[in-house]
VEXNU-388762 format. One record per atom (N, C-alpha, C): residue in three letters; z negated, x, y negated. Coordinates in pm, whole numbers, plus 32768, in hexadecimal, padded with zeros to 4 digits. Each point is the difference from the previous one (the first is absolute). Layout:
N
ALAZXY/...
END
This chain:
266
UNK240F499ABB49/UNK804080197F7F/UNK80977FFA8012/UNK805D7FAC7F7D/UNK808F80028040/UNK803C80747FC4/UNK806B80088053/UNK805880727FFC/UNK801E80277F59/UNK800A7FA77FBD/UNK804680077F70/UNK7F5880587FD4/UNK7F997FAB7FED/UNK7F7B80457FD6/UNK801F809A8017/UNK7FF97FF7808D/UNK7FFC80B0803B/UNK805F80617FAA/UNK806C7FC78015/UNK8070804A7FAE/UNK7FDC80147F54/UNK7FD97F827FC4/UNK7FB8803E7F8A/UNK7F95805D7FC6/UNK7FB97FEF807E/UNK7F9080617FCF/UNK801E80848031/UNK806880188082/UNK803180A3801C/UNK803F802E7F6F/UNK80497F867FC2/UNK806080397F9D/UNK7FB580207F82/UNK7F977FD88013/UNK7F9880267F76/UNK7FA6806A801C/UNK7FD87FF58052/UNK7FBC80BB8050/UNK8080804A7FF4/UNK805B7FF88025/UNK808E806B8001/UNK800E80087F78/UNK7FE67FD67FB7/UNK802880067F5C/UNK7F90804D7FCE/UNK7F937FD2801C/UNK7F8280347FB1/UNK7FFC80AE8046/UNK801F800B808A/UNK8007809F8035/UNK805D804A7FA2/UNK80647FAD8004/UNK8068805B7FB0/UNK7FC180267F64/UNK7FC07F927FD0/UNK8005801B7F88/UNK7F77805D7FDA/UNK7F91801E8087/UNK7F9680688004/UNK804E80817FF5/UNK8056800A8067/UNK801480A18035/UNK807E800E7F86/UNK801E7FB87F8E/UNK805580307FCE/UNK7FE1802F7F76/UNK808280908004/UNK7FCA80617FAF/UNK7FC37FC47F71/UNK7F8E80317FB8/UNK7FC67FF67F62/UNK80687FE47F9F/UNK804780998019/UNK808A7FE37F73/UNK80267F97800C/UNK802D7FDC809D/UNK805E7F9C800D/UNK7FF87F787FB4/UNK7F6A7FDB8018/UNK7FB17F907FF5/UNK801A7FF67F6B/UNK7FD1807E7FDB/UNK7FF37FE97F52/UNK80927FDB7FAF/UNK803A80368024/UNK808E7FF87FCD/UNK80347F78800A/UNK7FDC7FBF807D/UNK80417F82800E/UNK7F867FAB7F86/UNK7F5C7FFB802D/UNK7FB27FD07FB5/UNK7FEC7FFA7F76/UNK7FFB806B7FBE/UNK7FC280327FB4/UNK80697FCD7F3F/UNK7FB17FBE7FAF/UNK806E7FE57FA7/UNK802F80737FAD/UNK80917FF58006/UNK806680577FAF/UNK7FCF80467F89/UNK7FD97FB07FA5/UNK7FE2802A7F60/UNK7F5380028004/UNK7FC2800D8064/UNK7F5680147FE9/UNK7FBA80787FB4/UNK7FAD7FDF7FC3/UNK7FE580907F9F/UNK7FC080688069/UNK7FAA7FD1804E/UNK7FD280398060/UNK805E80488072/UNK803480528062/UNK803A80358039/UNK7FC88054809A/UNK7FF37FF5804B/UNK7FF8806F808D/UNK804780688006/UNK80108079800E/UNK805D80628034/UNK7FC0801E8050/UNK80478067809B/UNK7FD080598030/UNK7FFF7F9D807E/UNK7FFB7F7C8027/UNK7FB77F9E8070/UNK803C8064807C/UNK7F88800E805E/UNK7FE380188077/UNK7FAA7F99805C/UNK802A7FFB8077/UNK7FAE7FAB804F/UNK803B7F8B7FF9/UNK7FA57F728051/UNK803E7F7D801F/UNK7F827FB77FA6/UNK80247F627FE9/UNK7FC77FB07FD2/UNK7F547FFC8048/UNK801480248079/UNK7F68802C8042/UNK7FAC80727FA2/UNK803D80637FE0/UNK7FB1805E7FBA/UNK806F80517FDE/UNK7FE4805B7F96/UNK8055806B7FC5/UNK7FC780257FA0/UNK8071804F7F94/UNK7FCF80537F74/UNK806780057FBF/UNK7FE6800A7F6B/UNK807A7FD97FB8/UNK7FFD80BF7F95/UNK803D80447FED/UNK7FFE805D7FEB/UNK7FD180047F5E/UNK80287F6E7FCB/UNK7FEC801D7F58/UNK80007F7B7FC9/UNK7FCE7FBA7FC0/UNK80007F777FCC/UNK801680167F6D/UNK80797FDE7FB4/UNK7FFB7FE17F75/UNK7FD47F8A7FA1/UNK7FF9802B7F79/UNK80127F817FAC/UNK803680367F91/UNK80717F628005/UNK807180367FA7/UNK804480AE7FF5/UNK801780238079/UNK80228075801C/UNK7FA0806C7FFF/UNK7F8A7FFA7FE8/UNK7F95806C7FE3/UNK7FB77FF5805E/UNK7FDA806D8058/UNK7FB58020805A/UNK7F827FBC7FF1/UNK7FAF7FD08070/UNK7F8D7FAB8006/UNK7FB0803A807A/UNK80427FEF8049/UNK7FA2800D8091/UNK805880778018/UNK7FD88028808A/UNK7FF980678041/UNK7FD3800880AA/UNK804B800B8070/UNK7FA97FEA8063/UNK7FC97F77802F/UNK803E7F867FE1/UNK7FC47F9B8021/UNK80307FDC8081/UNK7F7E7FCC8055/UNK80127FDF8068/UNK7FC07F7C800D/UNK80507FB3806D/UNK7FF37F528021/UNK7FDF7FEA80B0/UNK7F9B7FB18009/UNK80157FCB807A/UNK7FC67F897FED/UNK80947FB38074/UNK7FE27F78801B/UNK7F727F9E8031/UNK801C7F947F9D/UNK7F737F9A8036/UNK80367F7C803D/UNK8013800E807A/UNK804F7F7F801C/UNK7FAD7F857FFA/UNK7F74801D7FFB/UNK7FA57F8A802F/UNK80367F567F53/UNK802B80637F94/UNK803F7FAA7F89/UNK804B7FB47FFE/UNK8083802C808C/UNK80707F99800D/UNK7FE07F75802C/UNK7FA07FC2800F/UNK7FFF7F798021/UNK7FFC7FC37F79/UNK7FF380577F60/UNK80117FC17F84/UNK8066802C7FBC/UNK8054802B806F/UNK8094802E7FDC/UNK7FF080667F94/UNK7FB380388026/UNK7FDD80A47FD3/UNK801980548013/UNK805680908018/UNK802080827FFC/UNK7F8F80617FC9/UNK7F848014802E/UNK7F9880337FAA/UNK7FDE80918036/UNK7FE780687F9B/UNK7FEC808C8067/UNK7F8780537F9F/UNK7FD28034805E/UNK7F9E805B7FA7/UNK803A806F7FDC/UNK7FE080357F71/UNK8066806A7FE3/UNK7FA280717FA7/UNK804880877FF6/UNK7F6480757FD9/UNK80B1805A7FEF/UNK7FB4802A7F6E/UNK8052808E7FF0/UNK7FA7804B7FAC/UNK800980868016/UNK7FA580557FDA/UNK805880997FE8/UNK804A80037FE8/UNK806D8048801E/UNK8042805D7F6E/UNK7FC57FC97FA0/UNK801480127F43/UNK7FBB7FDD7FEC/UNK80297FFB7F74/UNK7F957FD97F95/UNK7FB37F8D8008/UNK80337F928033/UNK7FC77F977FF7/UNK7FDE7FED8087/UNK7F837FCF802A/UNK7FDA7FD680A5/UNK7FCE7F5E7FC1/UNK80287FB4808B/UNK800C7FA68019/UNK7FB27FC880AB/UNK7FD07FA17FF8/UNK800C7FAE8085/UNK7FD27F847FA8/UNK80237F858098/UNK7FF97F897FCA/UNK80617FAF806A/UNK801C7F667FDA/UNK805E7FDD8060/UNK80767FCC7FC4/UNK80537FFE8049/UNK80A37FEA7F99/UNK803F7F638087/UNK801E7FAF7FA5/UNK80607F9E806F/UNK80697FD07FA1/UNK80737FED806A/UNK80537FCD7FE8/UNK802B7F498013/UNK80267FC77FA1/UNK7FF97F89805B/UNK809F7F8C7F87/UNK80277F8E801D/UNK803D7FC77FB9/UNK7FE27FF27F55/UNK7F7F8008800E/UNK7FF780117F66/UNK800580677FA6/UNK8006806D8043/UNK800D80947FC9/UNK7FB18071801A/UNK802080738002/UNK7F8A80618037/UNK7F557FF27F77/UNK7FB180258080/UNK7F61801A7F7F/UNK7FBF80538063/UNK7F8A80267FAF/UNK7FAF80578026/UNK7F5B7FB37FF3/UNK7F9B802A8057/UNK7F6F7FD68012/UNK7FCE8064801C/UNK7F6C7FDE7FA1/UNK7FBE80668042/UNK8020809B8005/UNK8006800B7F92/UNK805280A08010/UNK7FC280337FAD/UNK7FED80998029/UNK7FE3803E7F7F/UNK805080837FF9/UNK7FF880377F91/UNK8053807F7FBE/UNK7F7580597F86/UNK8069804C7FF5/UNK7FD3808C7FB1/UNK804D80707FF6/UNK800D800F7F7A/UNK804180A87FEC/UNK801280047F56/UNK804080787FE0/UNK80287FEC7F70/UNK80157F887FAC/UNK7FDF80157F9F/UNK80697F927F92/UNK804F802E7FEA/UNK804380917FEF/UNK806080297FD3/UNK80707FC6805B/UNK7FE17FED8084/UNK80978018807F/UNK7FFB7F457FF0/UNK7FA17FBC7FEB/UNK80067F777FE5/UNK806A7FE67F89/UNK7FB880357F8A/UNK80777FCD7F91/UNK808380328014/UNK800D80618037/UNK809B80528010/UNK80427F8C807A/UNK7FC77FD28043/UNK801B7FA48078/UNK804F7F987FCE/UNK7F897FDF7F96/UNK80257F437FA2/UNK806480217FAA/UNK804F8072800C/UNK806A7FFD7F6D/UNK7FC280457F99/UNK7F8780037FE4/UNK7F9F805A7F87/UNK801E80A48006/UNK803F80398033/UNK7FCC809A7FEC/UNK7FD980457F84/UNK802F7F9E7F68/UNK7FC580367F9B/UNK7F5980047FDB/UNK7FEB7FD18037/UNK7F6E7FBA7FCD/UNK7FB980588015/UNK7F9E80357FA2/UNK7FCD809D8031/UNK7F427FC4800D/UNK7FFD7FE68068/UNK7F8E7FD88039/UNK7FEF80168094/UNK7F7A803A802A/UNK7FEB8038807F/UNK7F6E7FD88050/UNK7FFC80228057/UNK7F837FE8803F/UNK7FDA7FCD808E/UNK7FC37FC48059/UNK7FFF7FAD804C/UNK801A7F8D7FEA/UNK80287FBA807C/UNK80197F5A801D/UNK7FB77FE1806E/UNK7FB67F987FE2/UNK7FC57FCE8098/UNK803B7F597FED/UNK803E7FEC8073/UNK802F7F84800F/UNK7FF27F9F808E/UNK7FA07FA17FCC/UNK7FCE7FB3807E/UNK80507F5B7FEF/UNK802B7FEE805B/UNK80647F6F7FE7/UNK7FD17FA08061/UNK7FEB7F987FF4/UNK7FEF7F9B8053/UNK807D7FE08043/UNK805A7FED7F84/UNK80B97FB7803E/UNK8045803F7FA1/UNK8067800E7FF9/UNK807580047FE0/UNK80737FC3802A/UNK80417FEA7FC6/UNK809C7F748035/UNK804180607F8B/UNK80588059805D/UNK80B580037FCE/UNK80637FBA8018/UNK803B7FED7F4A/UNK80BF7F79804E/UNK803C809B7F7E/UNK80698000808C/UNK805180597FE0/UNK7FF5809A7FF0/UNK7F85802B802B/UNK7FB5807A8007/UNK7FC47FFA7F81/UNK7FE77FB07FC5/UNK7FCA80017F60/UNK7F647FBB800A/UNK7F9980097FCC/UNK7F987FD6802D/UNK7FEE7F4E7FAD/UNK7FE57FAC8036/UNK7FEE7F6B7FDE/UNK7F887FB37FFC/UNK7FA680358054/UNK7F697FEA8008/UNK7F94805A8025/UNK7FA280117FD9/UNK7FBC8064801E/UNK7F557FC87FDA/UNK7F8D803C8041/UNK7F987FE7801D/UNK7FBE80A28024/UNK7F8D7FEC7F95/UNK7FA880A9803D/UNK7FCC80437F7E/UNK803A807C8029/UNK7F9680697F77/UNK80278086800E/UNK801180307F7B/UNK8043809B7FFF/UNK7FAA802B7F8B/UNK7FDC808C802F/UNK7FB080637FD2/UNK802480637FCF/UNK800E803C7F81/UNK8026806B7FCE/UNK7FAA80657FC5/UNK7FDB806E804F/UNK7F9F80628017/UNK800C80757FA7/UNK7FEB805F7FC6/UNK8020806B7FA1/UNK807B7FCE7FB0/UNK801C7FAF7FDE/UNK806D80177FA0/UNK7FE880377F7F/UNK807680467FE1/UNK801780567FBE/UNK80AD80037FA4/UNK7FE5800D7FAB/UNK805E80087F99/UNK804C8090800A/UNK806C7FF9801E/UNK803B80A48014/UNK8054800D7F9B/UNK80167FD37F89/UNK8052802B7F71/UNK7FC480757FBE/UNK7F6E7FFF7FE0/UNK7FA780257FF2/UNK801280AA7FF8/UNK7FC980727FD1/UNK802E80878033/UNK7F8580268074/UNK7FAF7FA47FED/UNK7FAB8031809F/UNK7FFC7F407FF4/UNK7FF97FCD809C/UNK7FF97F7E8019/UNK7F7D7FD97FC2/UNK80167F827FD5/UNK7F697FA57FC4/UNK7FEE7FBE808E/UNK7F6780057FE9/UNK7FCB7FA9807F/UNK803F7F787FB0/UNK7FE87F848044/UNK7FD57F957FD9/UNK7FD77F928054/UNK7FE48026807B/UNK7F6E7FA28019/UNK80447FD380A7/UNK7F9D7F8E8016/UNK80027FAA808E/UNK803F7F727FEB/UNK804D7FC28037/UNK7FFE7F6F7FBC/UNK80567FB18077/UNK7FE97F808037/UNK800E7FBC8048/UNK806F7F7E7FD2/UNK804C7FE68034/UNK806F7F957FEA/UNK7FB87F968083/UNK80267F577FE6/UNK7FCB7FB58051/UNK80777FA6801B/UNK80467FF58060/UNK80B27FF08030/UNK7FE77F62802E/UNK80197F857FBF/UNK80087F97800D/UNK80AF7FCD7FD9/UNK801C7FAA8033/UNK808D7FAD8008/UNK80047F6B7FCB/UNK806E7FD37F9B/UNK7FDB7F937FF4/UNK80A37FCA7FBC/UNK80287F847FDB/UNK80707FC67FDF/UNK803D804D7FC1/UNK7FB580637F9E/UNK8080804F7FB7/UNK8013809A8033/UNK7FEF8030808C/UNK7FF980758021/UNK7F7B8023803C/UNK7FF680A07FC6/UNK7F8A80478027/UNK7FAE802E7FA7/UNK7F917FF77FFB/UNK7F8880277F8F/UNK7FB2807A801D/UNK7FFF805C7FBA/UNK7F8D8064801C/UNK7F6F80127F9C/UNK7F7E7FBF8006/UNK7FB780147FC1/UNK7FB1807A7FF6/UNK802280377F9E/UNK7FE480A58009/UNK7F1F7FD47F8F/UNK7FD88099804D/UNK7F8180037FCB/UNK7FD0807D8022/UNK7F9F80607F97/UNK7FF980528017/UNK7F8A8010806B/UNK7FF480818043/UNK7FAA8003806B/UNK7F8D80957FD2/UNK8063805F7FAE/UNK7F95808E7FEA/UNK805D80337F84/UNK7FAD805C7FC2/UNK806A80707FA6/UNK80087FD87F80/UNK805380457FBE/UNK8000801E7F75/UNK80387F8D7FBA/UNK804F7FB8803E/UNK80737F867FBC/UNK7FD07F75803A/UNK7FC97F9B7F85/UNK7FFC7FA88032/UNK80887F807FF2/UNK80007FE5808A/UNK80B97FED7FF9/UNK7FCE7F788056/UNK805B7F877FCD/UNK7FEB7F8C8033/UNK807F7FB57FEF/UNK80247F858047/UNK80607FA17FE5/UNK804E7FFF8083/UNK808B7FB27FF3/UNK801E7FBC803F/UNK80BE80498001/UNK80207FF38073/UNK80AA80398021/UNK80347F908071/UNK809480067FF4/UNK80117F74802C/UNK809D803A802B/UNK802E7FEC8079/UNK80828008804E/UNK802B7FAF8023/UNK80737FAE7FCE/UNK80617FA48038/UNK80648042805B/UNK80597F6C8068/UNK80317FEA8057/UNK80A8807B7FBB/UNK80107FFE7F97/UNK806880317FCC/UNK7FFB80A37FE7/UNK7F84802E7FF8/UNK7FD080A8800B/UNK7FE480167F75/UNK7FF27FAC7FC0/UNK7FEC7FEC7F93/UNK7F6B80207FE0/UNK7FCB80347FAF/UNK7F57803E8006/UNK7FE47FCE7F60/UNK7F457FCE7FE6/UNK7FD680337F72/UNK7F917FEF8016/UNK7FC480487F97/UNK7F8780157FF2/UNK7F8880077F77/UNK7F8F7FAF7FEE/UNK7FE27FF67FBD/UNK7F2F804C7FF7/UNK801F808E7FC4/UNK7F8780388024/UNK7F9A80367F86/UNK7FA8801D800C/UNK7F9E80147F92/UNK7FA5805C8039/UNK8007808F7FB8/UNK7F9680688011/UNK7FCA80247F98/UNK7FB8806B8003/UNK7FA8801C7F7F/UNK7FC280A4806B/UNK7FDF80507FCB/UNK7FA8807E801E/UNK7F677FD87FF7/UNK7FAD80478074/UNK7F667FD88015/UNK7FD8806F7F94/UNK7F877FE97FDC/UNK7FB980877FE3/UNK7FC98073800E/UNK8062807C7FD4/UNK7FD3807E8033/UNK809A8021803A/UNK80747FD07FE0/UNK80967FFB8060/UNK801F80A47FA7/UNK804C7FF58055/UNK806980A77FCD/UNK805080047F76/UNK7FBD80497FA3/UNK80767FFA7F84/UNK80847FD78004/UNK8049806D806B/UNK806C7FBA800F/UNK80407F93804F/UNK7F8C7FC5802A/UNK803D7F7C8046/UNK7FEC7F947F71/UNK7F9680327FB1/UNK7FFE7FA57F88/UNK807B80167FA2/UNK800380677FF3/UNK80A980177F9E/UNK806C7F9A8032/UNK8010803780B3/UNK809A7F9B803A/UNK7FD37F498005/UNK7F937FF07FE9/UNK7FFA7F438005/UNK7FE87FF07F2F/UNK7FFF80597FE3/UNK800B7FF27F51/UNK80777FF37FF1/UNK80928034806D/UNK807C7FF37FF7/UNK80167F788008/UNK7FBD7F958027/UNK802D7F92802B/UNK80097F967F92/UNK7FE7801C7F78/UNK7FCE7FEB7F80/UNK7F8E7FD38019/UNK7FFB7F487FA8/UNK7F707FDC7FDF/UNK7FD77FC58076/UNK7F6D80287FF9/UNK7FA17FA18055/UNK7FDB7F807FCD/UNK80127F9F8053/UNK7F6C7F8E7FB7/UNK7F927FF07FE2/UNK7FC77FB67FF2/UNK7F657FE17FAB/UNK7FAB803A806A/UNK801D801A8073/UNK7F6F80298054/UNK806880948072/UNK8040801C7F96/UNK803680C8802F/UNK80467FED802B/UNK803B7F7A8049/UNK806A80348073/UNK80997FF97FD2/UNK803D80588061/UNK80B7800E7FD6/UNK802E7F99807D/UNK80797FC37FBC/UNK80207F908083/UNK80878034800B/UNK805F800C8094/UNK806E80148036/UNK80377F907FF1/UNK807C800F8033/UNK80097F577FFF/UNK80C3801E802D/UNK80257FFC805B/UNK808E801D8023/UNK804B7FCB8065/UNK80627FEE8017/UNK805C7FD0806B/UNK808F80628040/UNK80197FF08054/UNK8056803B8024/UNK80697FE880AA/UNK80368076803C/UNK80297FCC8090/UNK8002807C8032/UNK7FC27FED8089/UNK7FDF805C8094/UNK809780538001/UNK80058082800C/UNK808D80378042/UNK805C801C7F52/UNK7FD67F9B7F95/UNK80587FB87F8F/UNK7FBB805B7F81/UNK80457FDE7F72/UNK7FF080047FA8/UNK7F737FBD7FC5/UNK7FED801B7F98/UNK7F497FA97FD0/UNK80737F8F7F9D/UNK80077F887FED/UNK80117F8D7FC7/UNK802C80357F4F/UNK806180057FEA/UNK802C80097F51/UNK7FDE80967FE9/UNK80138042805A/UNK800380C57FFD/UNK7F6F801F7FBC/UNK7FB27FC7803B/UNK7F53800F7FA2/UNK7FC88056804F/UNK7FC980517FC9/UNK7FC180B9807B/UNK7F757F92800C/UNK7FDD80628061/UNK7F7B7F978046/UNK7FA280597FA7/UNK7F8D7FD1802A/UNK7FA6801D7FAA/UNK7FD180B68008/UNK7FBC801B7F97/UNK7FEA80AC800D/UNK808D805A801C/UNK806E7FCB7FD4/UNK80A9802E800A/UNK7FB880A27FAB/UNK803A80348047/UNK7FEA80AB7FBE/UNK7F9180267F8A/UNK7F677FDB804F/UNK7FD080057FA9/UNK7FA0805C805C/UNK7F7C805A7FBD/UNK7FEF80668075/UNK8010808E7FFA/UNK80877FEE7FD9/UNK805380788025/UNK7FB780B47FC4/
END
């Protein structure tokens, strides 16, 4: 092997050591983009393994306790890939996270915890809805810490209406997370419970959100869950009340329009 070879490949092992044993913060700070909605605090440890003390979005607490260790066997597809698990708050997590030229994503992952610490996460803290989340993802692709593609299924378990002077149940219901030219689609359907709730929500590249939904009450529902969907005015020809709104993540709702069920409940 000639001398020049040798010398290149010491100088690329000497680079790649340095860039193992060197500190997390460090890494991130140089890596990590400036204006991402997403955020690390807390980094401990090296690109081999560590823990990040707190993960935001858009400034609101998310994670808790997350910890990473390296998968080097990925770098031959110029991959940065690590298995990662936080369990630490509200929300637990594992799954795998890589980094690579096209932007960070996630596989294979799953989560669970409140809806409440979810919507407060996304910019929502008004939204007075509660319950479980079960969230199973095939992929995810973030550009810019903002989500761009996504693949999987999220589960929303006891939800519950908290305007209410004691919370209304309102049921089980499943979203089905497909990606396509104009963003992200969520096909919502009900799964159990009092509200039959169906349709379709849709997230663009801009954080931009809308949604177009249709429920109606089963038979035998709670007086007063029938009073608060009588708030919604008329139904159509076969009972149901349709939503129908737009708005932005972190932002204002589009032409100052209260989202749907705006102080109604009470």
């Amino acid at each position: 092997m000639k001398t020049r070879t040798l010398a290149i490949v010491g100088a690329a092992a000497l680079a790649w050591m340095l860039v193992v044993r060197a500190p997390a913060e460090l890494l991130y700070a140089w890596l990590a983009p400036k204006a991402a909605a997403v955020r690390a605090i807390g980094l401990e440890g090296s690109l081999t393994e560590g823990r990040a003390g707190a993960v935001t979005l858009n400034g609101h607490p998310l994670l808790t306790g997350l910890h990473w260790r390296f998968e080097p066997w990925w770098l031959p597809l110029l991959r940065c890939e690590f298995q990662v698990d936080a369990a630490g708050g509200s929300l637990n997590l594992a799954g795998h996270a890589a980094y690579s030229a096209s932007g960070v994503s996630l596989r294979h992952a799953q989560a669970s915890g409140p809806i409440k610490a979810l919507l407060n996460a996304a910019g929502l803290p008004l939204a007075p809805l509660d319950g479980l989340a079960r969230i199973d993802l095939k992929s995810l692709a973030l550009s810019h810490g903002f989500p761009a593609a996504a693949e999987g299924t999220v589960e929303a378990h006891g939800l519950v209406w908290m305007l209410a002077k004691d919370p209304l149940p309102l049921g089980d219901f499943k979203a089905t997370i497909v990606s396509g030219s104009d963003g992200i689609a969520g096909h919502i359907e009900p799964l159990a419970g009092p509200v039959d709730l169906s349709g379709e929500v849709h997230l663009q590249g801009d954080q931009s959100y809308d949604y177009d939904l249709k429920l109606k009450a089963r038979p035998g529902a709670d007086p007063n869950l029938l009073a608060l969907l009588q708030s919604l005015g008329q139904q159509d020809t076969q009972g149901y009340w349709h939503l129908r709104n737009r708005g932005t993540l972190g932002g204002t709702l589009a032409g100052g329009v209260p989202p749907p069920f705006a102080g109604a409940g009470r």
